[in-house]
C-alpha positions as a Markdown table, in Angstrom:
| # | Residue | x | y | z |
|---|---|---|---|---|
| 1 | Unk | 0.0 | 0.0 | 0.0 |
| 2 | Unk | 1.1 | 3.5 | -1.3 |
| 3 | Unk | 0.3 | 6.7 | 1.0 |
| 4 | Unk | 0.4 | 10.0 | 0.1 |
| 5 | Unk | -0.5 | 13.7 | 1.9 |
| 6 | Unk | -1.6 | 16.8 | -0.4 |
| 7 | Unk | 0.0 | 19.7 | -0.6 |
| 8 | Unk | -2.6 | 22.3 | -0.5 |
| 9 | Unk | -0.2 | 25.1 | -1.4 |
| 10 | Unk | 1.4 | 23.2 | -4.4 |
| 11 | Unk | -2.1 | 21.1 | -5.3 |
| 12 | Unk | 0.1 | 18.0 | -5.5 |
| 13 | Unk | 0.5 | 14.6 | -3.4 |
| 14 | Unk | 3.6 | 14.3 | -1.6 |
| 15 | Unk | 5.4 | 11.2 | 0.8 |
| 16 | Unk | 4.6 | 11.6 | 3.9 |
| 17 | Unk | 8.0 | 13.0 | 5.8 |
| 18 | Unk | 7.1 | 11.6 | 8.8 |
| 19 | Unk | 5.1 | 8.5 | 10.9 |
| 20 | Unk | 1.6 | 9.0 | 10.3 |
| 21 | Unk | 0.6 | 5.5 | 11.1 |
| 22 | Unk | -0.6 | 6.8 | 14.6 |
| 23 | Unk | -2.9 | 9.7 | 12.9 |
| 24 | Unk | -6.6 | 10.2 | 13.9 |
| 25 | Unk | -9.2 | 9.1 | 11.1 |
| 26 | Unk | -11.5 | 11.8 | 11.0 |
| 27 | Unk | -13.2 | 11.1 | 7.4 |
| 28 | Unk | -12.8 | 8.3 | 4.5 |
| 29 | Unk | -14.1 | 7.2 | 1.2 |
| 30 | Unk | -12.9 | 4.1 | -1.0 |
| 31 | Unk | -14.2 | 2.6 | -4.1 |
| 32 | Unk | -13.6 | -0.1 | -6.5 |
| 33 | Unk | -11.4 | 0.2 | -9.7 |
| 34 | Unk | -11.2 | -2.1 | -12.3 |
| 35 | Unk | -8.4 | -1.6 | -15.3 |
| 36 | Unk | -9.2 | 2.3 | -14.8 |
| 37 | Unk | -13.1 | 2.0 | -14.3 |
| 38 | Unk | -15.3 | 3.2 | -11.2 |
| 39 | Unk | -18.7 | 2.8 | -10.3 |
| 40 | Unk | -20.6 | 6.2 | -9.1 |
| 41 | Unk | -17.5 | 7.8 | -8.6 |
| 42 | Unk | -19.3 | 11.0 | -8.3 |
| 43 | Unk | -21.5 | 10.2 | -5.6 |
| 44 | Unk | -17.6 | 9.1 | -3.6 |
| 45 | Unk | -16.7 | 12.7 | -4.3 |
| 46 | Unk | -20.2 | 14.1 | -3.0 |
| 47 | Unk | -20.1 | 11.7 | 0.2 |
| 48 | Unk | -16.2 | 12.5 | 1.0 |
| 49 | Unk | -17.0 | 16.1 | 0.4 |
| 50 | Unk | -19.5 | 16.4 | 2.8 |
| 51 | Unk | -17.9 | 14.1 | 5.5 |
| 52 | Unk | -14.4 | 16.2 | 4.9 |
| 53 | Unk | -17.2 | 19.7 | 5.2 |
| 54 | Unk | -18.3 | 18.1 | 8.9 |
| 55 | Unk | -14.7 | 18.4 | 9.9 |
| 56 | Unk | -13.5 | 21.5 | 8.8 |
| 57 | Unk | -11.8 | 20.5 | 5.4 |
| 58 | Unk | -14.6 | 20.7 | 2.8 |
| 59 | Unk | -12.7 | 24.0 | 0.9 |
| 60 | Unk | -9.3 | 21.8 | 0.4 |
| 61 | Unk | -11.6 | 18.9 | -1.5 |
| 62 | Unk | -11.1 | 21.0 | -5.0 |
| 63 | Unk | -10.9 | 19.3 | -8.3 |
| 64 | Unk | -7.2 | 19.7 | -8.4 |
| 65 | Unk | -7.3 | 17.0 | -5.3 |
| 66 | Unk | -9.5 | 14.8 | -7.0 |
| 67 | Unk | -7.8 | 15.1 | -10.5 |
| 68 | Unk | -4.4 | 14.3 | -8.7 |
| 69 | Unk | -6.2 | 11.0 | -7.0 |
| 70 | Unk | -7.7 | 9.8 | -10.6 |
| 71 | Unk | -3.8 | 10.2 | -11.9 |
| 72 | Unk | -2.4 | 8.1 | -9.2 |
| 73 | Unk | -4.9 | 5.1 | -9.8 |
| 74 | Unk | -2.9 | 2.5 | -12.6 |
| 75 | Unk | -4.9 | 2.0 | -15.3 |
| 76 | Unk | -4.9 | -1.7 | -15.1 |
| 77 | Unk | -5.6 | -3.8 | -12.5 |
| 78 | Unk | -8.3 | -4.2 | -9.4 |
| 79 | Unk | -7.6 | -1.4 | -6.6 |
| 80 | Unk | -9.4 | -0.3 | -3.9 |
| 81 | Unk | -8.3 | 3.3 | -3.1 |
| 82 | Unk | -9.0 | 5.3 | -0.2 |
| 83 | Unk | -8.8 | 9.2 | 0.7 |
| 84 | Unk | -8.5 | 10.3 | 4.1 |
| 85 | Unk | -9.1 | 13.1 | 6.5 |
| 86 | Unk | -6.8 | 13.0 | 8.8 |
| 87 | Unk | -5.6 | 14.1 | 12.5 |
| 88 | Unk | -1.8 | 14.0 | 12.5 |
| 89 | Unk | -1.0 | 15.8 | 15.6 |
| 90 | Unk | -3.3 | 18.1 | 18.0 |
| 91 | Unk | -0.7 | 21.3 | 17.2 |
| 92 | Unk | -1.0 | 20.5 | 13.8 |
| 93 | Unk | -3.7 | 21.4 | 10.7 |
| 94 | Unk | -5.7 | 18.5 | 9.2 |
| 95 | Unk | -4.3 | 16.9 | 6.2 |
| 96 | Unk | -6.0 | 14.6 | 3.5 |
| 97 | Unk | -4.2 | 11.4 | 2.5 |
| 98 | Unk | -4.5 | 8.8 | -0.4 |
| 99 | Unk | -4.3 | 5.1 | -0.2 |
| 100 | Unk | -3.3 | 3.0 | -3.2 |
| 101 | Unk | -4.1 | -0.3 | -2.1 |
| 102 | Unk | -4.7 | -3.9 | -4.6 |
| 103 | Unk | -8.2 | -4.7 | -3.8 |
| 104 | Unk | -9.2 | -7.8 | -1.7 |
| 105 | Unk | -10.5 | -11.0 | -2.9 |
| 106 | Unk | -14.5 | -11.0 | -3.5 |
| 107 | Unk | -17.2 | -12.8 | -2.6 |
| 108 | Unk | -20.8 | -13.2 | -3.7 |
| 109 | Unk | -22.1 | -14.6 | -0.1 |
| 110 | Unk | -22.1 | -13.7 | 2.8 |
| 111 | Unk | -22.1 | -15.6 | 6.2 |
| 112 | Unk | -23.1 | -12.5 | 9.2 |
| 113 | Unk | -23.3 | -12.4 | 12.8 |
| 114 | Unk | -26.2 | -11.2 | 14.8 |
| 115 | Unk | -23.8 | -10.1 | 17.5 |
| 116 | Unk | -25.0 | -9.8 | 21.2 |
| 117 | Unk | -24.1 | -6.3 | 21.8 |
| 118 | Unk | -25.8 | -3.1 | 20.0 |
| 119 | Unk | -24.4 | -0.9 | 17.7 |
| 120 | Unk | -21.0 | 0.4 | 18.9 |
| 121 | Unk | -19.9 | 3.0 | 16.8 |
| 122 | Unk | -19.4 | 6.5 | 18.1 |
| 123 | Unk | -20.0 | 8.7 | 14.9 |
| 124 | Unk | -22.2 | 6.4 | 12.8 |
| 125 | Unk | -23.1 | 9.3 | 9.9 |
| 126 | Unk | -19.8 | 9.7 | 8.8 |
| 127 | Unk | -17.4 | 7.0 | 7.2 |
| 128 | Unk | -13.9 | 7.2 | 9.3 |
| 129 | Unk | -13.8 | 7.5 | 12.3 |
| 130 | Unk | -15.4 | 4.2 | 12.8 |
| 131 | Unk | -13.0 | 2.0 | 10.8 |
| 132 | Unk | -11.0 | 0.8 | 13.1 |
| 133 | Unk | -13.4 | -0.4 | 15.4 |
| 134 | Unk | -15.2 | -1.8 | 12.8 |
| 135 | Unk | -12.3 | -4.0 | 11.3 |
| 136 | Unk | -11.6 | -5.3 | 14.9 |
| 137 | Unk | -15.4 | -6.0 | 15.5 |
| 138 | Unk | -15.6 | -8.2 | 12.3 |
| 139 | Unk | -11.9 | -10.0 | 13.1 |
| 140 | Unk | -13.5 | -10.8 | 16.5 |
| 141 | Unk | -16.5 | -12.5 | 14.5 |
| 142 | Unk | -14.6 | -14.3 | 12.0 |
| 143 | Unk | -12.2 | -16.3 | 14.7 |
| 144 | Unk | -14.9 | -16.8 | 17.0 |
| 145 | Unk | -17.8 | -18.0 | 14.5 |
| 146 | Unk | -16.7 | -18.1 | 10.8 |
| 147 | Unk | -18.6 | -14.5 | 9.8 |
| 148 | Unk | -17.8 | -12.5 | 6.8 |
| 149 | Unk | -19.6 | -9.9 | 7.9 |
| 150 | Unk | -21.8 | -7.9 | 11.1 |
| 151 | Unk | -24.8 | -6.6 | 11.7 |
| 152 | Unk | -25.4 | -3.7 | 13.8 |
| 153 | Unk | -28.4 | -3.7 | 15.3 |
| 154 | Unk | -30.0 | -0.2 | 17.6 |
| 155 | Unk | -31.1 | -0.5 | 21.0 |
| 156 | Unk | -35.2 | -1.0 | 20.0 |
| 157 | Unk | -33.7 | -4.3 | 17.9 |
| 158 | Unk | -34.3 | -2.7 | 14.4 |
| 159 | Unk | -31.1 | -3.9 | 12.1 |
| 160 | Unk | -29.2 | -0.7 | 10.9 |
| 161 | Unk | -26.9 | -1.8 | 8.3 |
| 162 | Unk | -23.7 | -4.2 | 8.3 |
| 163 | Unk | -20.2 | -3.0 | 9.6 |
| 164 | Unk | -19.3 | -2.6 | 5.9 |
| 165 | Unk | -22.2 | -3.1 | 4.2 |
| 166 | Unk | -25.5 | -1.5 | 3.4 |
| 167 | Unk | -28.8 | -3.6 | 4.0 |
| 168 | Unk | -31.5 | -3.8 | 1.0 |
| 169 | Unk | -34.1 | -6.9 | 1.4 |
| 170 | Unk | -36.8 | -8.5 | -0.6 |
| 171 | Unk | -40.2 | -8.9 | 0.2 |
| 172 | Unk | -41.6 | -10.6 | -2.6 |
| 173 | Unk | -41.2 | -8.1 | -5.4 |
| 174 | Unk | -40.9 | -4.8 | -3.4 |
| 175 | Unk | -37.4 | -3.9 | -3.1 |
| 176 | Unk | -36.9 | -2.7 | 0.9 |
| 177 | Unk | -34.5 | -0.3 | 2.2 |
| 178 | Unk | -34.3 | 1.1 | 5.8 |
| 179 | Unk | -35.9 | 3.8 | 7.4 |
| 180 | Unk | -33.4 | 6.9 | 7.0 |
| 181 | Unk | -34.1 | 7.9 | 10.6 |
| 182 | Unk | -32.2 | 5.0 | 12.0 |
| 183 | Unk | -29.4 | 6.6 | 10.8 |
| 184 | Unk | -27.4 | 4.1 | 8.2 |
| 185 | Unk | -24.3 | 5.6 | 6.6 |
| 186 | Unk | -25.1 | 6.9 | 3.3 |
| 187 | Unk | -24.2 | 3.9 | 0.8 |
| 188 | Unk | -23.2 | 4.6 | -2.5 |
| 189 | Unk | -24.4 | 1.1 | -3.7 |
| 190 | Unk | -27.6 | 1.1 | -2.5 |
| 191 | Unk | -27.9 | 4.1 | -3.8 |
| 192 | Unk | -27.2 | 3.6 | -7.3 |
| 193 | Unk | -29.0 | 0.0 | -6.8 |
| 194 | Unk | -32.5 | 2.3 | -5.7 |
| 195 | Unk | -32.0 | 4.7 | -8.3 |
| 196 | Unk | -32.3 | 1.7 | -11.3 |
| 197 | Unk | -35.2 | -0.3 | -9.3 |
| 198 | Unk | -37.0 | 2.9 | -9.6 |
| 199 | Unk | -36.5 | 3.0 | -13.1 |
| 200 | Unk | -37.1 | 0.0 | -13.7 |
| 201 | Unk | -40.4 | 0.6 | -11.4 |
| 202 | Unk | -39.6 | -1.9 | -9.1 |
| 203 | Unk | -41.8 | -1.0 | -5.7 |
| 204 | Unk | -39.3 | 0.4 | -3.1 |
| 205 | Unk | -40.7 | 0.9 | 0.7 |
| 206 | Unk | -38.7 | 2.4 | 3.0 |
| 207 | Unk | -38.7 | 0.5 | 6.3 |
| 208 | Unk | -37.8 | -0.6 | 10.0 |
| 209 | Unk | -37.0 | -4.2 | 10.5 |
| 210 | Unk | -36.4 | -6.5 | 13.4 |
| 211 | Unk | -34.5 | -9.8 | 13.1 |
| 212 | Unk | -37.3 | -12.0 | 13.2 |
| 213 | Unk | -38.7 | -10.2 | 9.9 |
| 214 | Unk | -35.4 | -10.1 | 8.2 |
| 215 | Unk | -35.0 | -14.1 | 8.5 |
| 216 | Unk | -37.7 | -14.4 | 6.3 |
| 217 | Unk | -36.3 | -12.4 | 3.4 |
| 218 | Unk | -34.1 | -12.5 | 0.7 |
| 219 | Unk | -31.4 | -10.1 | 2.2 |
| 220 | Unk | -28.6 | -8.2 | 0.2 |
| 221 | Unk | -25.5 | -6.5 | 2.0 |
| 222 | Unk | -23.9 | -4.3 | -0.9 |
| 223 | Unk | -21.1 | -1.8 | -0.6 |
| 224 | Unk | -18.5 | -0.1 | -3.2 |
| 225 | Unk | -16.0 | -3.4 | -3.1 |
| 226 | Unk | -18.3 | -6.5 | -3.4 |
| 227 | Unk | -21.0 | -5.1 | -5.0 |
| 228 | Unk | -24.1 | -7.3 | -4.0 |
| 229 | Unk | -23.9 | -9.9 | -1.8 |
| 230 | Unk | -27.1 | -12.3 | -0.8 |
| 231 | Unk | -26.7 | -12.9 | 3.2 |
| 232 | Unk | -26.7 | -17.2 | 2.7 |
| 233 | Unk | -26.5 | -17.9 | 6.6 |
| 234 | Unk | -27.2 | -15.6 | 9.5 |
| 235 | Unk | -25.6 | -16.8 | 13.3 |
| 236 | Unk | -26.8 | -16.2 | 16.7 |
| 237 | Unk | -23.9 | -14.8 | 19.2 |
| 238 | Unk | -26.7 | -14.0 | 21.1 |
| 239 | Unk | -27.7 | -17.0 | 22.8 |
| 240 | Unk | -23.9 | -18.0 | 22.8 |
| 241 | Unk | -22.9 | -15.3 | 24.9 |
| 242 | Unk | -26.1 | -15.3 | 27.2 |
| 243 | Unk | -25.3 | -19.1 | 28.0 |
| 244 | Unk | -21.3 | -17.6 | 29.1 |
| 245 | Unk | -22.3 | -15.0 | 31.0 |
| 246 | Unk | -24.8 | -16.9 | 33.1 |
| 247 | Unk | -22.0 | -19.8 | 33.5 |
| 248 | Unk | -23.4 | -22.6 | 31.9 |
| 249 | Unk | -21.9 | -24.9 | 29.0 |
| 250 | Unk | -22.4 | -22.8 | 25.8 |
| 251 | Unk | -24.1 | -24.3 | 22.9 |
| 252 | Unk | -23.3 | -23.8 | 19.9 |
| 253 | Unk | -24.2 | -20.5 | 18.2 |
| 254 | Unk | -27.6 | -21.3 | 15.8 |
| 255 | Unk | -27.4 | -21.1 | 12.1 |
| 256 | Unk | -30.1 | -20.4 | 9.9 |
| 257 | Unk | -29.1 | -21.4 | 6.2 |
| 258 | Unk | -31.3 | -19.7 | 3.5 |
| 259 | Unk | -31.2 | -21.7 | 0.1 |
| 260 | Unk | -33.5 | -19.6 | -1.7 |
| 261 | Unk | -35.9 | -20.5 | -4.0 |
| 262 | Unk | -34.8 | -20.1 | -8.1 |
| 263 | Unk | -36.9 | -17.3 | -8.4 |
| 264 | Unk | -34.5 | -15.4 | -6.2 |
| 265 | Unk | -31.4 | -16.7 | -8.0 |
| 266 | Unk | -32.3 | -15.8 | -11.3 |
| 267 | Unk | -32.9 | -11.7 | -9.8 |
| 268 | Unk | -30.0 | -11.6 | -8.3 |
| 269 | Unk | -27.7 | -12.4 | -10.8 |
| 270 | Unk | -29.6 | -10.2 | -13.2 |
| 271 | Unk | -29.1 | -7.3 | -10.7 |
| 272 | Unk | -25.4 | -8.7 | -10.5 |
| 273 | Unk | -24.4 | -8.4 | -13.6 |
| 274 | Unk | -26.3 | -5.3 | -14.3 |
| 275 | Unk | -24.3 | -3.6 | -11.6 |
| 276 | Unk | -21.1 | -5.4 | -12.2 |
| 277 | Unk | -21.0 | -3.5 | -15.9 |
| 278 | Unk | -21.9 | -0.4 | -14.8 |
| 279 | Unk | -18.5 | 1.6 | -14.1 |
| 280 | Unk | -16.8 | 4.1 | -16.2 |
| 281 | Unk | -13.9 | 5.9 | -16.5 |
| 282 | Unk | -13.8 | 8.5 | -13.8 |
| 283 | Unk | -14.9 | 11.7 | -15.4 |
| 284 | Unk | -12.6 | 15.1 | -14.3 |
């Protein structure tokens, strides 16, 4: 991985001179790149912008910045880039960074956690500051039950979103996304996915749901990197960690495998493919 810090007298990226390893995340935004091609690289910009705005550094993200992070992408190859707000030192003025880093290996399933703890982030409407704790939450869930992925879920028991990843789910043909009040992050994916289901006039209904609902549905969890994945197996750290804390032998966490019927196999690798060939050059 390739860091860089912009010079905002000199509009240019620059090596870092010194350790920044330690730096406060204060704002992020990464994307997918494939042999030069980005998906809604616009809306990146608009959600970076703002989050950068929230901290004091929405004049520094000028085209020059962003024309100077599209030159630094190779034109071949899968990346998954990231720009940065960051807190170097307390005596010291913000700086934004760039990330050139090979993206991970994809997946087209997912197996989550239902974890037995609430949602722990600290600033859930911006992308940054969370990241850290987020990474660690989902490390903790693979080695202790196998998951790809987390759900958080808010005190009332409504499911928010995954640690990475935003939630859409099916009920029959209405295409579902979550009440904007429980405060999700703002996904780019899910975005762009609404924006074609209503042109496609697919029903959309925005809504609160519990576990118990969601179980019964075809669920997505989509972001910038994997594009859509179908949750295939939901686990219970719940009753695993109620068993521990009242001393007893633990059982094993419960699984609940969804197969899906063909019907659902067939619209999700239509809405695959469709979103897997939409990218384009970055546009500056």
């Amino acid at each position: 991985m390739n860091v860089w810090l912009w010079n905002q007298q000199d509009h240019r990226f620059e090596e870092p001179t010194t350790d920044i390893s330690s730096s406060k995340l204060m704002a992020a935004d990464s994307w997918l790149v494939e042999d030069g091609r980005v998906r809604a690289f616009d809306l990146h910009r608009t959600r970076f912008g703002d989050a950068a705005a929230q901290v004091g550094m929405g004049d520094v993200i000028t085209d020059d910045f962003w024309a100077a992070v599209v030159e630094k992408i190779p034109a071949k190859g899968e990346w998954f880039p990231r720009v940065d707000v960051l807190d170097v030192s307390p005596d010291a003025e913000r700086e934004l960074a760039f990330r050139l880093r090979p993206a991970p290996t994809r997946k087209q399933e997912l197996k989550v956690l239902i974890p037995p703890y609430s949602d722990p982030r600290i600033t859930p409407n911006r992308k940054g500051p969370d990241i850290a704790l987020l990474e660690r939450v989902r490390e903790d869930a693979g080695e202790q039950y196998s998951c790809d992925e987390v759900l958080l879920i808010n005190g009332d028991g409504y499911v928010i979103e995954g640690a990475t990843t935003s939630l859409l789910w099916w009920d029959e043909e209405t295409l579902c996304a979550q009440d904007p009040e429980l405060g999700a992050l703002p996904g780019v994916t899910s975005a762009v996915i609404l924006e074609e289901a209503r042109a496609r006039s697919v029903p959309i209904e925005l809504r609160r749901v519990r576990l118990e609902e969601l179980i019964e549905h075809e669920a997505w969890l989509v972001n910038a990197l994997h594009g859509i994945r179908r949750v295939s197996e939901l686990v219970d750290g719940r009753d695993f960690h109620d068993s521990v804390q009242r001393g007893d032998e633990p059982n094993q966490a419960w699984t609940k495998r969804r197969s899906g019927p063909h019907a659902d196999a067939v619209r999700l690798g239509r809405w695959r493919e469709w979103l897997e060939t939409n990218r384009v050059a970055p546009g500056m």
